[in-house]
C-alpha positions as CSV (number, residue, x, y, z in Angstrom):
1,X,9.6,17.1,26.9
2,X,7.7,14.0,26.8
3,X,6.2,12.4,29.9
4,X,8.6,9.5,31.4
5,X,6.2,7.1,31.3
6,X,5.0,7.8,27.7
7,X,8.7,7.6,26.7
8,X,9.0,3.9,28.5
9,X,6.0,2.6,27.1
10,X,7.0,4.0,23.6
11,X,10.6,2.4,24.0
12,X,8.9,-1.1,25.7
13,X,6.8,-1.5,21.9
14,X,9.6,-0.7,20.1
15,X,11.4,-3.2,22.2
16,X,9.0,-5.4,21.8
17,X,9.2,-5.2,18.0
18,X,13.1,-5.9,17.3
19,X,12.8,-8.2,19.5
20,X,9.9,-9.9,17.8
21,X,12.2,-9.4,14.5
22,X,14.9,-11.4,15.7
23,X,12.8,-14.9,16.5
24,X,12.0,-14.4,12.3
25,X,15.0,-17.1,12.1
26,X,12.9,-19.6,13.4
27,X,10.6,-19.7,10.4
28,X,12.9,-20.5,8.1
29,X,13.6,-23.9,7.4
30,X,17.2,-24.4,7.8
31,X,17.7,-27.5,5.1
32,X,16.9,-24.8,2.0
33,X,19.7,-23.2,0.0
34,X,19.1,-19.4,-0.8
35,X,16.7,-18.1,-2.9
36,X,15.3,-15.2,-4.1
37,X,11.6,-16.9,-3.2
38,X,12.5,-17.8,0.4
39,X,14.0,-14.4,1.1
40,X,11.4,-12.1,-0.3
41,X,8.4,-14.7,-0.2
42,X,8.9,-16.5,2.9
43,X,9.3,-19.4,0.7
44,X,5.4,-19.7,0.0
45,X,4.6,-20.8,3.1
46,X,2.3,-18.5,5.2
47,X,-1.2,-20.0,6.7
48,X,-3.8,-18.0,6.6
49,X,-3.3,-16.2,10.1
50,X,0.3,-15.0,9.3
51,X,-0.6,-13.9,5.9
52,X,-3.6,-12.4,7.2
53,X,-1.6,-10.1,9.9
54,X,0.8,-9.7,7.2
55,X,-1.2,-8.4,4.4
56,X,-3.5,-6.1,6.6
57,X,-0.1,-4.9,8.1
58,X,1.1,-3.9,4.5
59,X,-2.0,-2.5,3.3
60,X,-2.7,-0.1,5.9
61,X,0.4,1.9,6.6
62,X,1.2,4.3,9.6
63,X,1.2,7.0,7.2
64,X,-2.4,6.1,6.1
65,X,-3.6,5.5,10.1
66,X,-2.3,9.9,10.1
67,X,-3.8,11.2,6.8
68,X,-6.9,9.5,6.6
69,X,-8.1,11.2,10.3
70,X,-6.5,14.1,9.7
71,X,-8.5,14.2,5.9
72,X,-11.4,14.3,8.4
73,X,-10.3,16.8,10.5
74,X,-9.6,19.1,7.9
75,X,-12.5,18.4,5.4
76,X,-15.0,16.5,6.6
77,X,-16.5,13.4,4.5
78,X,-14.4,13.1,1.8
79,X,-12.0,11.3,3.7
80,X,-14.1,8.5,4.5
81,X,-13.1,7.2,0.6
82,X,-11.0,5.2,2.3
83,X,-13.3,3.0,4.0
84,X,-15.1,2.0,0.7
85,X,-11.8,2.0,-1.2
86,X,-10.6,-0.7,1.1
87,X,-13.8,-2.7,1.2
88,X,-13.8,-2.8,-2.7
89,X,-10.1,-3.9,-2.6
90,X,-11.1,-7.5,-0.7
91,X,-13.5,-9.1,-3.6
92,X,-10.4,-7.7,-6.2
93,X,-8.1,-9.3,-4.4
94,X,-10.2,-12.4,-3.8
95,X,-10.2,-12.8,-7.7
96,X,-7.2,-10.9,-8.7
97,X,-4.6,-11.9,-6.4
98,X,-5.8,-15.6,-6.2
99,X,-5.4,-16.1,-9.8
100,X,-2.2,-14.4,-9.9
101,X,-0.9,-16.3,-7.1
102,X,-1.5,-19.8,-8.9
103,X,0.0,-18.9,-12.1
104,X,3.0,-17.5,-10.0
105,X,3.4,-20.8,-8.2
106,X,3.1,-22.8,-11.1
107,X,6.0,-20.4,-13.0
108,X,8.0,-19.4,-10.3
109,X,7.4,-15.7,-10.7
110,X,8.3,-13.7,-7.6
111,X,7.3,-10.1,-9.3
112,X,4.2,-8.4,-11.9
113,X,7.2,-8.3,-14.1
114,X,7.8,-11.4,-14.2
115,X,4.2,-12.6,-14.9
116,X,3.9,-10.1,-17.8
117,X,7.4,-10.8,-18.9
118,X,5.6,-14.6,-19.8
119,X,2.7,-13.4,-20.6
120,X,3.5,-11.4,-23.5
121,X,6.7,-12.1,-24.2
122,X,7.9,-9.0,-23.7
123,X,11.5,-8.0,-21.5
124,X,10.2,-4.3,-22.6
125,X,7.0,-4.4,-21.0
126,X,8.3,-6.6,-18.4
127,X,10.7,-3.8,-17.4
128,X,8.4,-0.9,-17.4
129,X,6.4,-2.7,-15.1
130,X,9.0,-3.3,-12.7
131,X,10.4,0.2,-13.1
132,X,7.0,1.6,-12.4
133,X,6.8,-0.1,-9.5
134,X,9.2,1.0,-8.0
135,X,9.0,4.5,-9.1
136,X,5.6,4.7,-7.4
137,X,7.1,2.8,-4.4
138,X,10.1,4.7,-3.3
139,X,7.9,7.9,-2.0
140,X,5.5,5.7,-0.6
141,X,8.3,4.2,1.9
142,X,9.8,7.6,2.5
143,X,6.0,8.8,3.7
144,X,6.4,6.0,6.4
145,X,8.9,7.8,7.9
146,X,6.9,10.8,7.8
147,X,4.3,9.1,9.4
148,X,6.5,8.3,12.3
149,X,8.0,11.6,12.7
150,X,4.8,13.4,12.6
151,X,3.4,11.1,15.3
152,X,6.5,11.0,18.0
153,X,6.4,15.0,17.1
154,X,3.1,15.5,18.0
155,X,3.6,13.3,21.3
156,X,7.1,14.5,22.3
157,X,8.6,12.0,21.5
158,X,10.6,13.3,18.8
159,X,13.6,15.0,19.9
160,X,14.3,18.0,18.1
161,X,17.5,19.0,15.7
162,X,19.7,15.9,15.1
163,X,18.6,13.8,18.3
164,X,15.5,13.2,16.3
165,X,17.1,12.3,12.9
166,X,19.4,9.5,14.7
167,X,16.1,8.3,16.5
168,X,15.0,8.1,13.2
169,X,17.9,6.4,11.7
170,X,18.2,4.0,14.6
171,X,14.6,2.5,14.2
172,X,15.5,2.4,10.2
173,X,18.9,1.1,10.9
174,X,17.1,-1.9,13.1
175,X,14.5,-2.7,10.4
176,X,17.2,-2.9,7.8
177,X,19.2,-5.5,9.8
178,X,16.3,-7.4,10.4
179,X,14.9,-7.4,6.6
180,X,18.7,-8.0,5.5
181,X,19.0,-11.3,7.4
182,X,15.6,-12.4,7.4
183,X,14.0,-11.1,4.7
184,X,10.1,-11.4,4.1
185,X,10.1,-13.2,7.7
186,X,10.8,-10.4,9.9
187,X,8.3,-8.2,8.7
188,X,5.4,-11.0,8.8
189,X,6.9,-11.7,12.6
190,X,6.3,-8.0,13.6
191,X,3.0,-7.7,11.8
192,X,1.3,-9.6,14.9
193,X,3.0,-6.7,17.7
194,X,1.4,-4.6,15.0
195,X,-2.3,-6.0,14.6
196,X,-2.2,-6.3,18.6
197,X,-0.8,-3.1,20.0
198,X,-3.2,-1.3,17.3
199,X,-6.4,-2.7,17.9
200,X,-6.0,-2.6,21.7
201,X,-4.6,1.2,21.6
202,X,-7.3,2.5,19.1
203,X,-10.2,0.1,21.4
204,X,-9.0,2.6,24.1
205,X,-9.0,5.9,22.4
206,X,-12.4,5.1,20.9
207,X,-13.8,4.0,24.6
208,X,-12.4,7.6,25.7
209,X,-14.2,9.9,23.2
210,X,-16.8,7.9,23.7
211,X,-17.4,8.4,27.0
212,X,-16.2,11.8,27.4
213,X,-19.2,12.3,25.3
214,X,-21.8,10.2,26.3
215,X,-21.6,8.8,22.3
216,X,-21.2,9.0,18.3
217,X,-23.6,11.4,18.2
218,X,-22.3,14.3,20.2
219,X,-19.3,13.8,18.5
220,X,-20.2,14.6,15.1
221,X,-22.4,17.4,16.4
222,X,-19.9,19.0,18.3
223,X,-17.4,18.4,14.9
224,X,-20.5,20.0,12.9
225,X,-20.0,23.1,14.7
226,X,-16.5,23.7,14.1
227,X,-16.3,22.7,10.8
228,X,-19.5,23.1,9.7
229,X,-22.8,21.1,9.1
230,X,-22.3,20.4,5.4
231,X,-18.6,20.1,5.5
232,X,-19.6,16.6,7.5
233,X,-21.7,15.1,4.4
234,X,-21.2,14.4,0.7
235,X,-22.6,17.4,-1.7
236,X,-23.6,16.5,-5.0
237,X,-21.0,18.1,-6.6
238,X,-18.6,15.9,-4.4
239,X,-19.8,12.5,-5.1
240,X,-18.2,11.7,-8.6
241,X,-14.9,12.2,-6.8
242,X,-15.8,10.0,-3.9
243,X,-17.1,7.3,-5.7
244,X,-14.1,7.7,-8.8
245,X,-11.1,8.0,-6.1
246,X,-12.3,5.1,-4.2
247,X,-12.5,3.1,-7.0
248,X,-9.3,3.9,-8.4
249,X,-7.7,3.5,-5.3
250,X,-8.5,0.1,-5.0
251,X,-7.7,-0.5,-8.3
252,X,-4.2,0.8,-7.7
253,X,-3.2,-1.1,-4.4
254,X,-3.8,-4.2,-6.0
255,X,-0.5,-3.5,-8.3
256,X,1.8,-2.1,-5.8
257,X,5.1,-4.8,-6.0
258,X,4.3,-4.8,-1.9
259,X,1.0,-6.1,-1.6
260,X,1.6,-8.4,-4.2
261,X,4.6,-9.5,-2.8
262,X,2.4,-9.8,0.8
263,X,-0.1,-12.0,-0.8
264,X,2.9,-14.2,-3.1
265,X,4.0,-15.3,0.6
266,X,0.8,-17.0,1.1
267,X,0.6,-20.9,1.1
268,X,-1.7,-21.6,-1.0
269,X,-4.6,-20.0,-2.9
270,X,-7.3,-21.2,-0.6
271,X,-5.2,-19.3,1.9
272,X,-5.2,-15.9,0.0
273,X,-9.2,-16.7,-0.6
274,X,-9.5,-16.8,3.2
275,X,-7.7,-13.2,4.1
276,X,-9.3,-11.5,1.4
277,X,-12.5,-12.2,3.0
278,X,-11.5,-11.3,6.8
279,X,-9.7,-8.6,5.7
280,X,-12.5,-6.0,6.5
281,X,-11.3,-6.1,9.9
282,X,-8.6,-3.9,9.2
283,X,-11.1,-1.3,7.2
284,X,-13.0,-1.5,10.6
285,X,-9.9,-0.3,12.0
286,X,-9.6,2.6,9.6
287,X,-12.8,3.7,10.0
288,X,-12.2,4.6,13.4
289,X,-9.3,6.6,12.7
290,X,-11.7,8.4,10.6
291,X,-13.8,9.0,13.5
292,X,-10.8,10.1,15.4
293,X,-10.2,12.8,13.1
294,X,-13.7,13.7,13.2
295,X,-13.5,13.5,17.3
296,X,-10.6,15.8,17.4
297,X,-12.6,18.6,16.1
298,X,-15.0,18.0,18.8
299,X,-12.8,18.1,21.3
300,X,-11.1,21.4,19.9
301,X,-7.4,20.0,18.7
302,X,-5.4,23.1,17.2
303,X,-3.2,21.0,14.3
304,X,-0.8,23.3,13.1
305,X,-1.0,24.9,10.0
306,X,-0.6,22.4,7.5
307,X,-0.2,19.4,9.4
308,X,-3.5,18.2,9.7
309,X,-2.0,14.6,10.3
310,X,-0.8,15.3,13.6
311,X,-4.8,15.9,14.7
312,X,-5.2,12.4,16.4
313,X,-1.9,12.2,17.9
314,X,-2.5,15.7,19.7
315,X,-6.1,13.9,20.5
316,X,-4.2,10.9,22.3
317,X,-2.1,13.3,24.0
318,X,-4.9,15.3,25.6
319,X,-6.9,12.3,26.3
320,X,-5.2,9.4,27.1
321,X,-2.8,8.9,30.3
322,X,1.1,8.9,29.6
323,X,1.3,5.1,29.6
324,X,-1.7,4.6,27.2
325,X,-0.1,7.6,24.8
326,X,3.1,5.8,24.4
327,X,1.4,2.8,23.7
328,X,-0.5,4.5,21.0
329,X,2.6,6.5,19.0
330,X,4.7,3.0,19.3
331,X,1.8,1.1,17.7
332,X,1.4,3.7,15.3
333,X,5.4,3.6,14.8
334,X,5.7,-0.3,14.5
335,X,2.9,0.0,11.9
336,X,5.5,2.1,10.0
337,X,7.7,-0.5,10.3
338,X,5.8,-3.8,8.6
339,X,5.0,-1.6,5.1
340,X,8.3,0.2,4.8
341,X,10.1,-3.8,4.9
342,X,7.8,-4.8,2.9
343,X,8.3,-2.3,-0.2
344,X,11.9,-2.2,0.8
345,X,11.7,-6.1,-0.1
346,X,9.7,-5.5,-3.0
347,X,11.3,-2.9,-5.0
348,X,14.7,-5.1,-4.4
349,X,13.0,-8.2,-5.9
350,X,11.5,-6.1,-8.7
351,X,14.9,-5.1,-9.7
352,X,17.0,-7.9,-9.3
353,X,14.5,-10.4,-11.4
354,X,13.5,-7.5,-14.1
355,X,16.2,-5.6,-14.4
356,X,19.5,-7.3,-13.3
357,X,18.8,-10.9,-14.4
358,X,17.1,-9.9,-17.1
359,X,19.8,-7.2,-18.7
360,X,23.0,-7.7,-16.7
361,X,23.4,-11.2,-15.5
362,X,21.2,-14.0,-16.8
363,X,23.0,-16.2,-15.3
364,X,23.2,-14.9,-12.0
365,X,22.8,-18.2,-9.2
366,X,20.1,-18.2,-6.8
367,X,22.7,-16.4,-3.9
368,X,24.2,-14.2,-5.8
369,X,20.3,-12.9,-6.3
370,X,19.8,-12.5,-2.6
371,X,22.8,-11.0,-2.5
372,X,22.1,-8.0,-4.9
373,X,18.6,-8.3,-3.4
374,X,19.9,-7.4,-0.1
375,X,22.0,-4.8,-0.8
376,X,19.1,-3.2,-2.8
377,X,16.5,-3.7,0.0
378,X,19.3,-1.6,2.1
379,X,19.9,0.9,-0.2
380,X,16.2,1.9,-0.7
381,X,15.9,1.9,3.3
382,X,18.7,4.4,3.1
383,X,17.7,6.5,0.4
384,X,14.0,6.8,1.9
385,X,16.1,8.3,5.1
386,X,17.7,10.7,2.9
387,X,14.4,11.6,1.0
388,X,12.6,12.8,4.0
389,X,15.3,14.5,5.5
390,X,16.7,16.0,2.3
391,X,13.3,17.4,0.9
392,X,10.1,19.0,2.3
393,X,7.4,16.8,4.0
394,X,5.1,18.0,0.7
395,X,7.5,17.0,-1.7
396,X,7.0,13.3,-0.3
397,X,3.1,13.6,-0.7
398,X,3.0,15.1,-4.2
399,X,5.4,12.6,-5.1
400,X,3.2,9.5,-3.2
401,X,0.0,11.2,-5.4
402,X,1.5,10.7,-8.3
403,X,3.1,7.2,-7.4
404,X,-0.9,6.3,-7.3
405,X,-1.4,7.2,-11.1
406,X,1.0,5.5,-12.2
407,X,0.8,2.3,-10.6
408,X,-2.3,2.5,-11.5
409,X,-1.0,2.5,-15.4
410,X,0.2,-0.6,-15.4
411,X,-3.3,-2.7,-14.8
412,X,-3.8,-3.2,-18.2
413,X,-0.4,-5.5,-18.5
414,X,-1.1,-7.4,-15.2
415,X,-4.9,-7.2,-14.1
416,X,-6.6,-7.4,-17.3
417,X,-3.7,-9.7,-18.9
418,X,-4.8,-12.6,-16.2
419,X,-8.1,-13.3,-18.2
420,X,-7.0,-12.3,-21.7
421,X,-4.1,-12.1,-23.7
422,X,-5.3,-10.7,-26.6
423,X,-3.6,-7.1,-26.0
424,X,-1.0,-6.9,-27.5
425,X,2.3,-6.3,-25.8
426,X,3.2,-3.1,-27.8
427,X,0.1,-1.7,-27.5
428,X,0.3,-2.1,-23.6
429,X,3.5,0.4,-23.8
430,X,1.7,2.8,-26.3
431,X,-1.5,2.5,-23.2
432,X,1.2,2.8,-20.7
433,X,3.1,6.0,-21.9
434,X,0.2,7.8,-22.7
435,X,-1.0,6.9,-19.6
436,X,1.7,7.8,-17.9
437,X,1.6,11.5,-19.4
438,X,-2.0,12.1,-19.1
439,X,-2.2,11.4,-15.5
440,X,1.1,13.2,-14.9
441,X,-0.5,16.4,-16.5
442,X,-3.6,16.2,-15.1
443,X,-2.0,15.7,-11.2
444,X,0.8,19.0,-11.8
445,X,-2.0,21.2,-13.5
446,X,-4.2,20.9,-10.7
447,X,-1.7,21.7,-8.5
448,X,-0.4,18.4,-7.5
449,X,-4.4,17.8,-6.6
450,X,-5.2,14.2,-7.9
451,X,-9.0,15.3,-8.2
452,X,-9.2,17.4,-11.4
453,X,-12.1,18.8,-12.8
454,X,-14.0,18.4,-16.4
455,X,-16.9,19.1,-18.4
456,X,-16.3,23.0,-17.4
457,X,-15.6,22.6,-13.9
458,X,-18.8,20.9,-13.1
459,X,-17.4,17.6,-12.9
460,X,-14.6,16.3,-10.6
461,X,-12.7,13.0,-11.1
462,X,-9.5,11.0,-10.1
463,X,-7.0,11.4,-12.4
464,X,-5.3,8.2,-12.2
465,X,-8.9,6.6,-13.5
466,X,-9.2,9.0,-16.5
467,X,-5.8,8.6,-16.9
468,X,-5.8,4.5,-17.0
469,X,-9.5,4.8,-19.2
470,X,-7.1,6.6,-21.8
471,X,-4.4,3.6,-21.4
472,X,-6.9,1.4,-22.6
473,X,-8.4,3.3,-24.9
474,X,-5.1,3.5,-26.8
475,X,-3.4,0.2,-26.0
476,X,-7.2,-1.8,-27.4
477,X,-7.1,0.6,-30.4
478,X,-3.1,0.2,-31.2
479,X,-4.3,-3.9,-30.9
480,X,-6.4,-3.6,-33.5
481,X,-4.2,-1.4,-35.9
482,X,-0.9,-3.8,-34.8
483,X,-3.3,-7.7,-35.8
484,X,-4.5,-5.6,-39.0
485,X,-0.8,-5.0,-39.8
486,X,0.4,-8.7,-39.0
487,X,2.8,-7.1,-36.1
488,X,4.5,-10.6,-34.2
489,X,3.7,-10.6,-30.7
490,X,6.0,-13.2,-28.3
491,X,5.5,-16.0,-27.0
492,X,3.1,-17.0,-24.1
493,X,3.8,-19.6,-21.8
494,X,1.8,-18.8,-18.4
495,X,-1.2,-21.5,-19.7
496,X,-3.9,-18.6,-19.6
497,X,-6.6,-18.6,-22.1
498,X,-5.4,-16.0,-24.8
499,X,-9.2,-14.4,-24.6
500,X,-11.9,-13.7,-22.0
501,X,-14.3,-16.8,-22.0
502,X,-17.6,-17.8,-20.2
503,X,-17.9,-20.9,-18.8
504,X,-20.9,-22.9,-19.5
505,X,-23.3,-25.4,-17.4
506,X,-23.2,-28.9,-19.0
507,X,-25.9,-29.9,-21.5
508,X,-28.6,-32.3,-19.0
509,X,-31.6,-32.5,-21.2
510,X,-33.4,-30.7,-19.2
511,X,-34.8,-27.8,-19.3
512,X,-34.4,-24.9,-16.1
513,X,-37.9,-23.3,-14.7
């Protein structure tokens, strides 16, 4: 049974966050009509503080906060990918998500889809995007969910039996209502109670380790011993994963339809330019979950079998007073709560623009698109509830694993389309399906691993890299065959260069030393 105080302190953030979700009204101007762009992007108008909060809230779920400490706990140094992965995301997005952001402003795109569908010319395309996005979103909703039950269970919080699914269901059920009425707004509202109860509750539990220990360095010593000295460093052999999943990784959360739609909300690109840069703050912040993990095997945490991500909540639970604990698992629960609106919003926008306007209602008005939107937001919500208590916590993962590979399959349409149009749109989908059955393969052989191994077994990579390096291999090669055979391609109308050029100095007369 979990401690009174913990409880009241859990329930006080959680409070704190509905009610924060509720002032979202007054950022909305009330002298606009509906639109899809207000209610999923806020209208464009986030400064660079409220995008930041929102953006770092997206990116860095409550499901990664659990799996990235208790990767450390269970396996040492390989978990730390994350920290680089999300360092190499920030100059990406400074060029990525900038450029994309203009050209969707001066379009009025709202989705990926929509910026390939004028890019190319292509619905086709255009809809594979959007339906990969979402495909690759839906688990990662339903893993926020898992993320908070794995937490409050850890803390005793959780009630068992069906107490615990209607606690579920009832901070779902107040999200939903929130996102329904408000849209983009109420997440970007709660991201500050996020940003705030996180940094001050992980300050704490660092400052606690820390001094139970008298520092870093009897930490990892004391972690070395349980799990072994090597088990704490990158062998040889390990690196080309490291290096491969961090890169791919980043890669990959750059096309997710939530961060982009994060970073669409922004006011301007100046503004997107400025939280790229002060995003490492939040990596900070990940990196000391890291050390968490590594300071619960210090301290002698028993996870269960299996359930490695409950490592740092049982840490907070031993270390921390009951007030301070339920500070912790609500900050860890509202950062649930920003991400899972977020792709809710995103996957509804996705299909309403790319697949309902676009096949079943073209002329559907601006409300009638917030409408459907709405109702889609709430049905993902729903089934996300019903995917976690439906199917086991590891069908989730294996399915969130995969969700990475394939996102990552559709960078050759959207990343690499922003500087050259020369692919052709066809040969994007031949990329994209091979693509998307490589990196399926090579995730279910390995036993739903998404390291697999070449060259013999000497090598080991991330799939969804070699997987996207075949993409391109075919979708530049079926280029060349399609221009040779004089296939059409459609129209463009996004004002991009059609090929990758290099801007030169101006002519002076004079020389450089």
């Amino acid at each position: 049974m979990a401690d009174a105080a913990m409880t009241a302190t859990f329930l006080a953030v959680i409070g704190g966050a509905s009610l924060l979700a509720v002032t979202a009204r007054r950022l909305r101007p009330v002298d606009r009509l509906p639109s899809l762009e207000g209610w999923a992007l806020a209208d464009r108008s986030l400064g660079p503080v409220w995008t930041w909060l929102l953006l770092g809230g997206t990116i860095f779920t409550a499901y990664t906060f659990t799996a990235v400490p208790g990767l450390a706990y269970g396996n040492g140094a390989p978990a730390f990918f994350a920290v680089p992965y999300t360092v190499i995301v920030c100059p990406l997005a400074f060029v990525l998500l900038t450029r994309l952001w203009e050209v969707a402003r001066r379009h009025g795109y709202v989705t990926a889809g929509d910026f390939v569908r004028g890019r190319y010319g292509s619905a086709p395309l255009a809809l594979l995007v959007a339906l990969t996005g979402i495909l690759a979103t839906m688990p990662y909703l339903a893993l926020q969910l898992l993320g908070i039950r794995a937490v409050l269970t850890a803390g005793g919080v959780y009630p068992k039996g069906a107490a615990g699914d209607l606690v579920m269901v009832a901070l779902f059920a107040g999200l939903a209502v929130a996102t329904y009425r408000h849209g983009l707004r109420a997440p970007a509202v709660i991201s500050a109670l996020k940003a705030v109860a996180v940094f001050v509750s992980l300050t704490a539990v660092c400052w606690l380790v820390l001094r139970r220990f008298g520092g870093p360095g009897p930490v990892f010593d004391g972690a070395a011993e349980r799990l072994g000295g090597p088990a704490l460093l990158l062998s040889p052999e390990q690196q080309p994963a490291y290096a491969t999943l961090a890169l791919g990784s980043a890669l990959a959360l750059l096309m997710y339809p939530h961060v982009l739609t994060a970073g669409f909300a922004a006011d301007g690109p100046r503004t997107v330019r400025k939280v790229t840069v002060a995003l490492p703050a939040w990596t900070g912040l990940l990196a000391l979950f890291g050390f968490l993990g590594v300071a619960a095997l210090a301290t002698g945490v028993r996870a269960p079998e299996g359930g490695a991500e409950a490592a740092v909540p049982m840490l907070v639970d031993r270390l921390m007073p009951a007030p301070l604990a339920g500070l912790v698992f609500g900050a860890i629960t509202v950062g649930a709560l920003v991400p899972a609106a977020v792709m809710s919003i995103a996957a509804a926008t996705g299909f309403v623009r790319n697949v309902y306007v676009e096949y079943f209602q073209p002329t559907a008005t601006p409300k009638r698109q917030v409408r459907i939107a709405k109702a889609v937001s709430l049905t993902a919500k729903v089934g996300a509830v019903a995917f976690v208590f439906g199917l086991r916590d590891q069908d989730a993962i294996n399915l969130q694993l995969l969700g990475g590979v394939w996102i990552l399959q559709i960078f050759p349409a959207v990343a690499v389309g922003l500087f050259t149009g020369r692919l052709h749109p066809r040969a994007l989908l031949a990329g994209w399906a091979v693509g998307m059955v490589t990196g399926t393969f090579l995730v279910v052989r390995e036993g739903f691993s998404s390291i697999v191994l070449l060259g013999g077994g000497s090598l080991e990579v991330y799939a969804g890299l070699l997987a996207l390096l075949v993409n391109l291999t075919v979708a530049v090669a079926a280029t060349a065959v399609l221009e040779r055979l004089g296939v059409p391609r459609g129209a463009d109308v996004t004002d991009l260069p059609s090929r990758l050029t290099v801007r030169r100095r101006p002519e002076t007369g004079a020389s450089n030393p």
